[in-house]
N, C-alpha and C positions, 0 to 999 in steps of 0.2 A: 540253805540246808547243807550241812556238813555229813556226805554219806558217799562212800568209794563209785556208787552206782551214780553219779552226780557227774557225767565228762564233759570236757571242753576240749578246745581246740588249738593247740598253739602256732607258734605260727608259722612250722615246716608241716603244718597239717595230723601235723600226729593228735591223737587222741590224749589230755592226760587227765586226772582226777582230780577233781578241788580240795579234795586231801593232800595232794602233793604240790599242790601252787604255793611257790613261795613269793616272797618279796622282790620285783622287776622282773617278775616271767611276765614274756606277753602272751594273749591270749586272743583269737579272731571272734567276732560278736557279726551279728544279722540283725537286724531290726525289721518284725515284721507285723500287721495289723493285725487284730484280732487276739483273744485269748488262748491259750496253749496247758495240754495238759499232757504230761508225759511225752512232749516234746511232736503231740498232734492236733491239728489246729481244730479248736471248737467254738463253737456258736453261742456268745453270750454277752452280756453287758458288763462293764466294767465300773461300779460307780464308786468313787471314792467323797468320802466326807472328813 
């Protein structure tokens, strides 16, 4: 999804937009179970085919 309301996280912590990622910015990531909607965690199945 390309949309300015779309933040990440780089990696002095700051906040920045995925509008503004360019090419060798880094960016910090989480990996966590379960489904996510609007970046809150909900109760559901995931099936892919």
């Amino acid at each position: 999804q390309n949309a300015e309301t779309i933040r990440l996280v780089d990696e002095n912590g700051k906040a920045i937009s995925v509008v503004n990622l360019q090419q060798g910015d880094t960016i910090l990531g989480c990996v966590l179970e379960g489904g996510r909607h609007f970046g809150m965690a909900v109760k559901e199945t995931i099936r892919e085919k």
